[in-house]
DOTOR-851080 format. One line per 4 residues: their letters; for each residue x, z, y of N, C-alpha, C. Coordinates in nm, 3 decimals. Atoms other than C-alpha are relative to their C-alpha. Layout:
DOTOR-851080
A = X,Z,Y,X,Z,Y,X,Z,Y | ...
END
This chain:
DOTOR-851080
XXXX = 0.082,0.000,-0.121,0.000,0.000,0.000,0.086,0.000,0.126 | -0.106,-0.012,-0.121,0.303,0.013,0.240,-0.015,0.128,0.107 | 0.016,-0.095,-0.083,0.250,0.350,0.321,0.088,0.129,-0.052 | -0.048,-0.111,0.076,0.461,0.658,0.244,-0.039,0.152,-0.036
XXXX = 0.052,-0.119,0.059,0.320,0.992,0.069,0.090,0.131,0.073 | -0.090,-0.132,-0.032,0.425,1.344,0.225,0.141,0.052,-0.100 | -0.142,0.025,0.110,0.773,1.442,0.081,-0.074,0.159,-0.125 | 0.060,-0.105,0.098,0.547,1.776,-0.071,-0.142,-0.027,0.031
XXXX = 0.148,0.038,0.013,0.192,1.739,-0.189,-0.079,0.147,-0.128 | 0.091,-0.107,0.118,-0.011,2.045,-0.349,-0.147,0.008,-0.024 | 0.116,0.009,0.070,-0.289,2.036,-0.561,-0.033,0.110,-0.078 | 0.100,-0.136,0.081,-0.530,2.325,-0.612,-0.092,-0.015,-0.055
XXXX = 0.101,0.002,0.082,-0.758,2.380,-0.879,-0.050,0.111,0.007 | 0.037,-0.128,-0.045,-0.999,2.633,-0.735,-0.127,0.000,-0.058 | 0.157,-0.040,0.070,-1.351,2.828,-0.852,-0.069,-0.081,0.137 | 0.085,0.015,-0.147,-1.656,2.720,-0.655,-0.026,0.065,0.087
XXXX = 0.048,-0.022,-0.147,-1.671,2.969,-0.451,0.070,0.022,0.091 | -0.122,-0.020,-0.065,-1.309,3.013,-0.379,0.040,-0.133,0.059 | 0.045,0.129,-0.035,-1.348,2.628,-0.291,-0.067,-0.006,0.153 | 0.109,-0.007,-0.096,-1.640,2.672,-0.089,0.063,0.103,0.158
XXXX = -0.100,-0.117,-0.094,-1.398,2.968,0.116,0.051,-0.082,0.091 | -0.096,0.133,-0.071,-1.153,2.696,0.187,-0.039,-0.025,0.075 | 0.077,0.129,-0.064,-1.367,2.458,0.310,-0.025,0.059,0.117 | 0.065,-0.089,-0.061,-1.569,2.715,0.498,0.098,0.030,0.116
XXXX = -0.091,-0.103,-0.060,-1.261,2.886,0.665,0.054,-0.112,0.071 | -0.059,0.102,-0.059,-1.040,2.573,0.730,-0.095,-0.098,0.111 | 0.059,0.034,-0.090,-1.353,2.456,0.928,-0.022,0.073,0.120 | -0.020,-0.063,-0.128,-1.373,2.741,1.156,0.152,-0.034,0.065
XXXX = -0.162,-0.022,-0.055,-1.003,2.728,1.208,-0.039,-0.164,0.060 | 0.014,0.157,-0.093,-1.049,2.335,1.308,-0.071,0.017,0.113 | 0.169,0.012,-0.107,-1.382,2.417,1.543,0.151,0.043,0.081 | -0.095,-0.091,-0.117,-1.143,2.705,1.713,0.123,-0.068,0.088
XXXX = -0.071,0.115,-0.040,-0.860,2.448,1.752,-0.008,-0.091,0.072 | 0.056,0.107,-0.089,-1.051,2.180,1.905,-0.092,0.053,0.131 | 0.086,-0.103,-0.136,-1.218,2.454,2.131,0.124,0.008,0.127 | -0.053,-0.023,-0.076,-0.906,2.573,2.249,0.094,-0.142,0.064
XXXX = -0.070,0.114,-0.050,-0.717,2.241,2.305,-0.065,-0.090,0.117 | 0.110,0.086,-0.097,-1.017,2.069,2.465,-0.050,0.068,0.108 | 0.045,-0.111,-0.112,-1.192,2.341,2.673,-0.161,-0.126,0.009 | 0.124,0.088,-0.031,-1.556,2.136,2.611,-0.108,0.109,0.038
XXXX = 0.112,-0.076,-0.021,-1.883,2.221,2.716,-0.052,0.065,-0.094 | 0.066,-0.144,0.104,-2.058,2.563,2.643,-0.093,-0.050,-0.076 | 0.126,0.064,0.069,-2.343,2.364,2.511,0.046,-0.062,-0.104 | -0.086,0.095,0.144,-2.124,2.140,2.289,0.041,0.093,-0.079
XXXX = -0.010,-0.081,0.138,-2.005,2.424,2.124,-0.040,0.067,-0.035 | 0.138,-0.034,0.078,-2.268,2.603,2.092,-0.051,-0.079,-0.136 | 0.054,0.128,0.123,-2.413,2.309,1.905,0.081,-0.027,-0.139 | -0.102,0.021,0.126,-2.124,2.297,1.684,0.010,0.117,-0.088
XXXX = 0.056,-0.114,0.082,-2.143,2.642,1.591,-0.085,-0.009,-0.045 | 0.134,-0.013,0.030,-2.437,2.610,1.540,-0.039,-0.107,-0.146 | -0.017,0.079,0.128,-2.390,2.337,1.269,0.075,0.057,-0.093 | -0.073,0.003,0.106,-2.097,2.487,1.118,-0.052,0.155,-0.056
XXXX = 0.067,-0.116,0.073,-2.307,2.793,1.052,-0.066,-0.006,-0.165 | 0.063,0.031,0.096,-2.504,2.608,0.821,0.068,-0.066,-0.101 | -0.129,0.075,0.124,-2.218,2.486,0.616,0.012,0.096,-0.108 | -0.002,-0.090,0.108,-2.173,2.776,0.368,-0.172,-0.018,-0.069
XXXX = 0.082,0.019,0.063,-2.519,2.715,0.271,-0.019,-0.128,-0.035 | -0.050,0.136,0.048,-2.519,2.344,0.224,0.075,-0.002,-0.134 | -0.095,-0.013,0.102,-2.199,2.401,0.026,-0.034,0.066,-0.127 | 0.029,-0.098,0.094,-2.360,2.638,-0.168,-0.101,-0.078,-0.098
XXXX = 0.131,0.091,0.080,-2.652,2.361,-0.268,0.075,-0.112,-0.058 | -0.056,0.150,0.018,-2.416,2.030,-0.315,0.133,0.037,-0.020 | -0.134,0.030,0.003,-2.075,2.146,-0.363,0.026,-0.129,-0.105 | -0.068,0.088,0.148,-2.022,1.989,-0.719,-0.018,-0.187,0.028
XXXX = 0.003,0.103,-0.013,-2.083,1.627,-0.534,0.110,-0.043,0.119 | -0.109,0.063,-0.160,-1.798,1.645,-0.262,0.113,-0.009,-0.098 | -0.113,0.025,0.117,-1.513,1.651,-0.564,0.115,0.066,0.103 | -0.088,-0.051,-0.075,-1.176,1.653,-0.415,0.013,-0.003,0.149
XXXX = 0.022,0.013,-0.108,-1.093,1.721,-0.094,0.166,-0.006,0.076 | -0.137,0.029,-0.122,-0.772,1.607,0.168,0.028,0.105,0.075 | 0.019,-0.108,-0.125,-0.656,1.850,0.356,0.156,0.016,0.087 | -0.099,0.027,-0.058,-0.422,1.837,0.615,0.072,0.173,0.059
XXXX = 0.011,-0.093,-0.037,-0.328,2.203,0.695,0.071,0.000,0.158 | -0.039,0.004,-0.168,-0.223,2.333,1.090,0.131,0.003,0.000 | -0.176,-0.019,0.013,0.178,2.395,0.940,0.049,-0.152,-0.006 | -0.028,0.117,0.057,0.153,2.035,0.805,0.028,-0.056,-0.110
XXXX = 0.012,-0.004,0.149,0.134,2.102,0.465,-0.123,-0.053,-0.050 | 0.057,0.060,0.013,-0.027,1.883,0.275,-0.085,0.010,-0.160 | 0.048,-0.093,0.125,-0.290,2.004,-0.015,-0.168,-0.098,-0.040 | 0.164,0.037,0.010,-0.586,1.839,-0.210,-0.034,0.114,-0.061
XXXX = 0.124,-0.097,0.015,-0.860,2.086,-0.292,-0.099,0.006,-0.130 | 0.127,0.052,0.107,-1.065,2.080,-0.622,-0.040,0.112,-0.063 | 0.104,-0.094,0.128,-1.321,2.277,-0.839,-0.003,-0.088,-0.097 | 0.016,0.034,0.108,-1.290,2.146,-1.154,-0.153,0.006,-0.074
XXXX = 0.098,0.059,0.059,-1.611,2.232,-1.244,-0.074,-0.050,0.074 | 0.071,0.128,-0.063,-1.782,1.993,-0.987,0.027,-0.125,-0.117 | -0.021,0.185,0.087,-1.610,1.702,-1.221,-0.072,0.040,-0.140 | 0.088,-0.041,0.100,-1.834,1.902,-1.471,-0.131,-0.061,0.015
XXXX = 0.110,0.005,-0.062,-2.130,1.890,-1.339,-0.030,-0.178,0.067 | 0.007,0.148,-0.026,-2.081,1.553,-1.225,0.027,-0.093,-0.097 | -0.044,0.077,0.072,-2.006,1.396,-1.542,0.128,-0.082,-0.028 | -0.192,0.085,-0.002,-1.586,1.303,-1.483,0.048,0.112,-0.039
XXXX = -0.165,-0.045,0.019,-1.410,1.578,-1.636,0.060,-0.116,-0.130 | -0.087,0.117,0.131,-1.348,1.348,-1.968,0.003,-0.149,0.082 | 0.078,0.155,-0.008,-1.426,1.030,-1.746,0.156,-0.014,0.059 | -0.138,0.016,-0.101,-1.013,0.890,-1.675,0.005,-0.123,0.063
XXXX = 0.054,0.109,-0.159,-1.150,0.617,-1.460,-0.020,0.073,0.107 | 0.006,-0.091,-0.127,-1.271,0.837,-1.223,0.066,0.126,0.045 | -0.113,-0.082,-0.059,-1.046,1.082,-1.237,0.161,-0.048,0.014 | -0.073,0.043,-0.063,-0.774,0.837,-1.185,-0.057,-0.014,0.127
XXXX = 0.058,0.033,-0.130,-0.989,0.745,-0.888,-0.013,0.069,0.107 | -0.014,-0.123,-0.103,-1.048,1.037,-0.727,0.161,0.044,0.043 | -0.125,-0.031,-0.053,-0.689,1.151,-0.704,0.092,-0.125,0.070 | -0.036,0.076,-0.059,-0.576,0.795,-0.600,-0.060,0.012,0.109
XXXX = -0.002,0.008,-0.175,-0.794,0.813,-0.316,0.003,0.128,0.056 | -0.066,-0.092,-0.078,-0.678,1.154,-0.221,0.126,-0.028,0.029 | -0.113,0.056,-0.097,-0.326,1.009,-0.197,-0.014,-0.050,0.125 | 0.044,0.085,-0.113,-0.447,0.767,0.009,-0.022,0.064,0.109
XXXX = 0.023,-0.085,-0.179,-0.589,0.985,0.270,0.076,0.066,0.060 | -0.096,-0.058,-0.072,-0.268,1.183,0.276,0.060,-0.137,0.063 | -0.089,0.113,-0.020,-0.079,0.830,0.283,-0.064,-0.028,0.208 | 0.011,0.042,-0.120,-0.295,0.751,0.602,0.014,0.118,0.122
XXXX = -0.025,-0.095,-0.103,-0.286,1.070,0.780,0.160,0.022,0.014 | -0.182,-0.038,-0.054,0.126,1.090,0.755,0.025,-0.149,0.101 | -0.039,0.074,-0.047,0.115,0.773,0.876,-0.097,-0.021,0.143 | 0.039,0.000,-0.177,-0.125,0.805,1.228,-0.066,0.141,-0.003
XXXX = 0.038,-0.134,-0.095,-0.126,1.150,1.387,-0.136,-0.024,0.044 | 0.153,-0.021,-0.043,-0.457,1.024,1.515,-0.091,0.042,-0.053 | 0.078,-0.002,0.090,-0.622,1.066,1.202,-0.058,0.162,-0.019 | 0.032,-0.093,-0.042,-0.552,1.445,1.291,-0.145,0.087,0.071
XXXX = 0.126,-0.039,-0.079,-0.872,1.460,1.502,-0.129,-0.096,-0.025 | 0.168,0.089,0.009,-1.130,1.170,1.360,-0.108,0.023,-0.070 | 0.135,-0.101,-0.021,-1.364,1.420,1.227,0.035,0.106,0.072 | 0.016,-0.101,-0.113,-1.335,1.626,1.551,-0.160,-0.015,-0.027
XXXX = 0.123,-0.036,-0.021,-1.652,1.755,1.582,-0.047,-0.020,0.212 | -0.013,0.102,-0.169,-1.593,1.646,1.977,0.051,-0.105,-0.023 | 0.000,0.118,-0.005,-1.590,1.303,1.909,0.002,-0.125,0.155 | -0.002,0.030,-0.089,-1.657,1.198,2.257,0.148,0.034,0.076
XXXX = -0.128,-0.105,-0.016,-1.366,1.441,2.365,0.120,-0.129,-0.078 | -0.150,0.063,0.084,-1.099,1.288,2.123,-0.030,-0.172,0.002 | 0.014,0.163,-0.044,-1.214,0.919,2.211,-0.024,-0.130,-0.147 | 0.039,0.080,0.118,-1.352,0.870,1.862,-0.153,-0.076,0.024
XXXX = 0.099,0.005,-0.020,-1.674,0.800,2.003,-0.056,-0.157,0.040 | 0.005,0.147,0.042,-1.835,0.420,1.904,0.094,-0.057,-0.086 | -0.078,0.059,0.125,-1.556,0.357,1.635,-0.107,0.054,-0.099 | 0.091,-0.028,0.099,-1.683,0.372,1.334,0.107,0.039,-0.146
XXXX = -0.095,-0.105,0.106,-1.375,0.604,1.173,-0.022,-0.033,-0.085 | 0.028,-0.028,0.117,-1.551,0.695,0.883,0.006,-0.060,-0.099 | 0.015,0.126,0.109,-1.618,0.406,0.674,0.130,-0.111,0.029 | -0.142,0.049,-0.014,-1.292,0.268,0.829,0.102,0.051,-0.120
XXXX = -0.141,-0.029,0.104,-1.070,0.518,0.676,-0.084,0.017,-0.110 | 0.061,0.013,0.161,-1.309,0.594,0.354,0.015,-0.116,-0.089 | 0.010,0.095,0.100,-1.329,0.243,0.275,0.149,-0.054,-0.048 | -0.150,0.091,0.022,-0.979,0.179,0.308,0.072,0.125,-0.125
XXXX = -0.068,-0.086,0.142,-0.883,0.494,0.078,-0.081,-0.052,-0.088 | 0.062,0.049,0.133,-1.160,0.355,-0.202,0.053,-0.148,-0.014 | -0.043,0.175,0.004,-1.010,-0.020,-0.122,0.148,0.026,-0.082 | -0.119,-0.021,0.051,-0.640,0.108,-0.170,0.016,0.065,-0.157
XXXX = 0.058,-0.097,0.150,-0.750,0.392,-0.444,-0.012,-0.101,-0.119 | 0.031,0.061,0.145,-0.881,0.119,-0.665,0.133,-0.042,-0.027 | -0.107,0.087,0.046,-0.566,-0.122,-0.684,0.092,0.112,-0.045 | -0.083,-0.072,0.108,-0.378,0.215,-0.773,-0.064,0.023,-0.129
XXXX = 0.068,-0.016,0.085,-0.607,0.313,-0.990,0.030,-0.126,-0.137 | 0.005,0.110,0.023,-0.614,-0.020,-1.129,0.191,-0.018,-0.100 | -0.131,0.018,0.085,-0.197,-0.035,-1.195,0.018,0.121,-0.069 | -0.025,-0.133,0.092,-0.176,0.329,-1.331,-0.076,-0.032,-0.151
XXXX = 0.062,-0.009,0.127,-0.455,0.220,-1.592,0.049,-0.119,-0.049 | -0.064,0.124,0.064,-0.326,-0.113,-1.649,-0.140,-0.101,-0.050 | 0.126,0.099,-0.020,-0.695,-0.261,-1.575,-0.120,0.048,0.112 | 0.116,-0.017,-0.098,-0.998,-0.258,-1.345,-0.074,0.153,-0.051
XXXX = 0.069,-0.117,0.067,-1.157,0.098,-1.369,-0.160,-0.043,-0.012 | 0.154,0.056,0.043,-1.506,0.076,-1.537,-0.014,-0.137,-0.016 | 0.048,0.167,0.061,-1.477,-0.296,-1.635,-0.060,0.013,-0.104 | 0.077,-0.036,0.065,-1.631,-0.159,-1.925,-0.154,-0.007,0.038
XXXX = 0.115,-0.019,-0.112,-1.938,-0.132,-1.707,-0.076,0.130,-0.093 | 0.067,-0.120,-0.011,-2.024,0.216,-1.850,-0.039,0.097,0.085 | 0.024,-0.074,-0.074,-2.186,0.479,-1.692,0.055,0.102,0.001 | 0.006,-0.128,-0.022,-2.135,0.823,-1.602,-0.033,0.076,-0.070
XXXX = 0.117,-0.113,0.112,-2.256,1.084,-1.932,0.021,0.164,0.106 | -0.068,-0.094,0.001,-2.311,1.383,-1.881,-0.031,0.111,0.112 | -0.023,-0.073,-0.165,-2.424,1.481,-1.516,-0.108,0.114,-0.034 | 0.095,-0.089,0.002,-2.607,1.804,-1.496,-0.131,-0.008,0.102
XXXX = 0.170,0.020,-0.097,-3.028,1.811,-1.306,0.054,-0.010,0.111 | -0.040,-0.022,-0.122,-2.856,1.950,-0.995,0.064,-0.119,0.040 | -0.100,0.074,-0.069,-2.575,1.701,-0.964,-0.092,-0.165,-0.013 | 0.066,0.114,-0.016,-2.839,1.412,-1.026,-0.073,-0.044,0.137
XXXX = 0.077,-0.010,-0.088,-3.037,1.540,-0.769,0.072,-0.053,0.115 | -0.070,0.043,-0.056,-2.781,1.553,-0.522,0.036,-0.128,0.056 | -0.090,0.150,-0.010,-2.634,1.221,-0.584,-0.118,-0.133,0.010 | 0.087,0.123,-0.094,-2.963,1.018,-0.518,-0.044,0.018,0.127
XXXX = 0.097,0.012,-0.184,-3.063,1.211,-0.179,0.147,-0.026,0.055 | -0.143,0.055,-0.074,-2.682,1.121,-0.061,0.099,-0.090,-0.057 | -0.058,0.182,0.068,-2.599,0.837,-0.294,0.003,-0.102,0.119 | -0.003,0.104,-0.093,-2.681,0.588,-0.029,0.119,0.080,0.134
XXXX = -0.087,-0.054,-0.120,-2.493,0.796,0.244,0.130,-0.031,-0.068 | -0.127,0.041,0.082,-2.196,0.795,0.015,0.032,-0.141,0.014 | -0.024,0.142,0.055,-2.188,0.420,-0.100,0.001,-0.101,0.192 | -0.036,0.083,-0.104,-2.203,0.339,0.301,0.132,0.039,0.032
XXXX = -0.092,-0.034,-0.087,-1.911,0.526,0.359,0.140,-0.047,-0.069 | -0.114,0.039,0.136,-1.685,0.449,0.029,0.005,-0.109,-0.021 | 0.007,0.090,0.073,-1.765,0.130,-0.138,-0.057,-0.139,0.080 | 0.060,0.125,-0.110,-1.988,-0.075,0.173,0.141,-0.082,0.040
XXXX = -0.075,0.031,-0.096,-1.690,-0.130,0.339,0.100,-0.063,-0.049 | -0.104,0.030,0.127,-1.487,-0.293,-0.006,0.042,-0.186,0.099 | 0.007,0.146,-0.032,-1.580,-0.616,0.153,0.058,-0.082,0.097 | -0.086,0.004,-0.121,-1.418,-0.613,0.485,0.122,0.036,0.010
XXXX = -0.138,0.005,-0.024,-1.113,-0.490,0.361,0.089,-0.084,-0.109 | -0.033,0.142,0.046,-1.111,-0.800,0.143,0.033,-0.089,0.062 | -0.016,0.159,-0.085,-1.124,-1.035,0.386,0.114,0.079,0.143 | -0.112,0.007,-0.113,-0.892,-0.865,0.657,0.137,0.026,-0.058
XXXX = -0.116,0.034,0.032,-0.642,-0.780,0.449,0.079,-0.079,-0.064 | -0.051,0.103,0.113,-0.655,-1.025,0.161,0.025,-0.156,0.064 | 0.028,0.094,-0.041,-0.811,-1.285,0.382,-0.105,-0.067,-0.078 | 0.068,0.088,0.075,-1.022,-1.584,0.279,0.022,-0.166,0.018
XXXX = -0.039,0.206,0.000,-1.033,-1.976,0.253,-0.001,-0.033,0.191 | 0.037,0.031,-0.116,-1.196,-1.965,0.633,0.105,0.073,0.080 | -0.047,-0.107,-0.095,-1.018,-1.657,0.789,0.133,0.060,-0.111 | -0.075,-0.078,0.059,-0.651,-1.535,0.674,0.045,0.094,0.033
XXXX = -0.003,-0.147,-0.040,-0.594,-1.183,0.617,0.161,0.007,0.081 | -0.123,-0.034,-0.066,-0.333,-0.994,0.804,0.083,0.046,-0.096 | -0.071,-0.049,0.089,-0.161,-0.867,0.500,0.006,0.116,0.015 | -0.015,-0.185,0.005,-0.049,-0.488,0.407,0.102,-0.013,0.120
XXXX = -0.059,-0.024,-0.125,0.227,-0.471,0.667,-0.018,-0.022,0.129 | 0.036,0.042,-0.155,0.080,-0.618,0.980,-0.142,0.145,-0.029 | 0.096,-0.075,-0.003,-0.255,-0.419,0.851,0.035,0.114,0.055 | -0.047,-0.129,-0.046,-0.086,-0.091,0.888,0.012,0.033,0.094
XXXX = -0.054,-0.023,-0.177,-0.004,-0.118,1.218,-0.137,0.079,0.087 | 0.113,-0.019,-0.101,-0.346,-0.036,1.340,-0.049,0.155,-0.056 | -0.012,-0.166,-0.015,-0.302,0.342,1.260,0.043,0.046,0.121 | -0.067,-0.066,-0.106,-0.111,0.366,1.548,-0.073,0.036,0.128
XXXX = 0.090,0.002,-0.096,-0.369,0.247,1.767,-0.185,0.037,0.048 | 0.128,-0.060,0.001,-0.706,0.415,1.833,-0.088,-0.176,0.026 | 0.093,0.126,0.007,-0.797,0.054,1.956,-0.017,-0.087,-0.052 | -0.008,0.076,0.099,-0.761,-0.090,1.667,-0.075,0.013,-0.104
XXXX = 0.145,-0.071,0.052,-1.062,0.127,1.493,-0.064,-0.074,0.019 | 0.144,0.106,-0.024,-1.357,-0.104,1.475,-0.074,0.067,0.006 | 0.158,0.009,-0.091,-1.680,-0.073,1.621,-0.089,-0.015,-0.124 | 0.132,-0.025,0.154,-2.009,-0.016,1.313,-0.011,-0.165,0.038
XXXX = -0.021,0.152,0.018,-2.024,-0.398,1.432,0.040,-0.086,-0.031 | -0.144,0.089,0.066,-1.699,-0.505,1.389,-0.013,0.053,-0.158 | 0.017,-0.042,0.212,-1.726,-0.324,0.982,-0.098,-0.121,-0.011 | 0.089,0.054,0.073,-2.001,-0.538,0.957,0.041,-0.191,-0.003
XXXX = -0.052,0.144,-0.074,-1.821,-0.886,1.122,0.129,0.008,0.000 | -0.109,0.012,-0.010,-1.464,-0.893,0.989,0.059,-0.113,0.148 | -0.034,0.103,-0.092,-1.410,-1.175,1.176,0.022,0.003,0.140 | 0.001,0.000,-0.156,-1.482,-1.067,1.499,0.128,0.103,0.019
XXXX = -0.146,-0.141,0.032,-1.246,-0.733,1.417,0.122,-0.071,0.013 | -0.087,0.130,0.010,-0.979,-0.979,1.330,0.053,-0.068,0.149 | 0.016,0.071,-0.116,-1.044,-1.169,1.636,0.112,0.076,0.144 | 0.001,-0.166,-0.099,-1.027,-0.826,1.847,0.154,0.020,-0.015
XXXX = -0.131,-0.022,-0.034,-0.706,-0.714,1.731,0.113,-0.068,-0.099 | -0.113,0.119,0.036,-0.502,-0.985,1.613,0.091,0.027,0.129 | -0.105,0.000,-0.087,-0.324,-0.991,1.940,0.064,0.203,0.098 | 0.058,-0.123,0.000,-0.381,-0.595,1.944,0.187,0.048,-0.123
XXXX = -0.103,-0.041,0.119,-0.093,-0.590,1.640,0.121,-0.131,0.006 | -0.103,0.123,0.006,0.104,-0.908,1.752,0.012,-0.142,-0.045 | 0.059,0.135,0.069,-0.050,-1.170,1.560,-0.066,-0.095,0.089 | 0.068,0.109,-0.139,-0.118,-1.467,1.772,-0.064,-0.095,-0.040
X = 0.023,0.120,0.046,-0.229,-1.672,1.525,-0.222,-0.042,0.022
END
């Protein structure tokens, strides 16, 4: 992927509720962070409190569908996050398709956060503030860790994961439930976006991609984030910052 991995990488295998702690804790510590750096309105963080209140309960209904988790800590230590029995409950602890998958695209997300400091703040919860506000981050970097994820995935197994076209055994009531009221939320943020980073990085017959090394470049630059428009209109993206990364063509 032309990107380089932290020189230390730790991987915890935690209970759910010592999980749920994490999560929980490392989110106040972010709010507090982006409080004190920014100095935003009392109302804005109100509001944010006021969301991240309701996070320990959430967590408490859906953990076993968030799997692993990236985590960038405030030293700069770099740690994925897992409950093992979520990949229970979800039908992947025996499944080594998807649990190649999952840990490939947790590389990935370290791979992109060592490589743009920006990535530091694009779930700020002040989005406006940190000048994430009209990109469309999310499904940027998601799709590009499930785009990259697969092709590792892919050489570690020494074939396409699930070309088999089996399913999933195995999932417990809860984790079914779950995964159809935020299946669609998911699949816009992971897998929608497979398509656009076909054609900008691979290219196509009409439009040729920029390749992995020119691609990369546009970590550096916040204006190089596309617009929920541009995800949907490689082409125009392309268009946008071709001369954005040096490409004149």
């Amino acid at each position: 992927m032309g990107m380089e991995l932290p020189s230390a990488l730790t991987i915890r295998l935690l209970t759910p509720p010592a999980w749920r702690k994490r999560v929980v804790d490392n989110t106040r510590e972010r709010i507090a962070a982006e409080v004190r750096d920014l100095a935003p309105d009392a109302s804005a963080v109100k509001k944010v409190n006021q969301q991240a209140a309701f996070q320990p309960f959430a967590l408490r209904l859906m953990w076993m569908q968030l799997g692993p988790r990236t985590v960038r800590l405030p030293d700069g230590a770099a740690e994925i996050w897992l409950a093992p029995e979520s990949l229970r409950h979800t039908g992947l602890y025996h499944d080594e398709d998807e649990l190649t998958l999952c840990f490939a695209f947790g590389l990935i997300g370290h791979a992109q956060q060592l490589r743009s400091p920006l990535l530091a703040t694009v779930d700020s919860p002040f989005q406006h503030e940190r000048g994430w506000s009209g990109r469309a981050a999310v499904p940027f970097v998601g799709g590009h860790a499930t785009w990259g994820g697969t092709q590792i995935a892919t050489k570690i197994l020494g074939r396409i994961p699930h070309e088999d076209g089996k399913s999933r055994q195995g999932q417990s009531l809860q984790s079914r439930f779950w995964g159809k009221l935020f299946g669609p939320m998911r699949k816009a943020t992971f897998e929608d976006p497979l398509t656009f980073f076909d054609q900008v990085i691979e290219g196509t017959d009409a439009e040729p991609g920029l390749g992995i090394e020119r691609f990369n470049g546009v970590w550096a630059d916040i204006e190089c984030f596309p617009t929920a428009e541009e995800m949907s209109n490689p082409r125009q993206w392309l268009k946008r910052v071709r001369p954005l990364l040096g490409d004149e063509r």
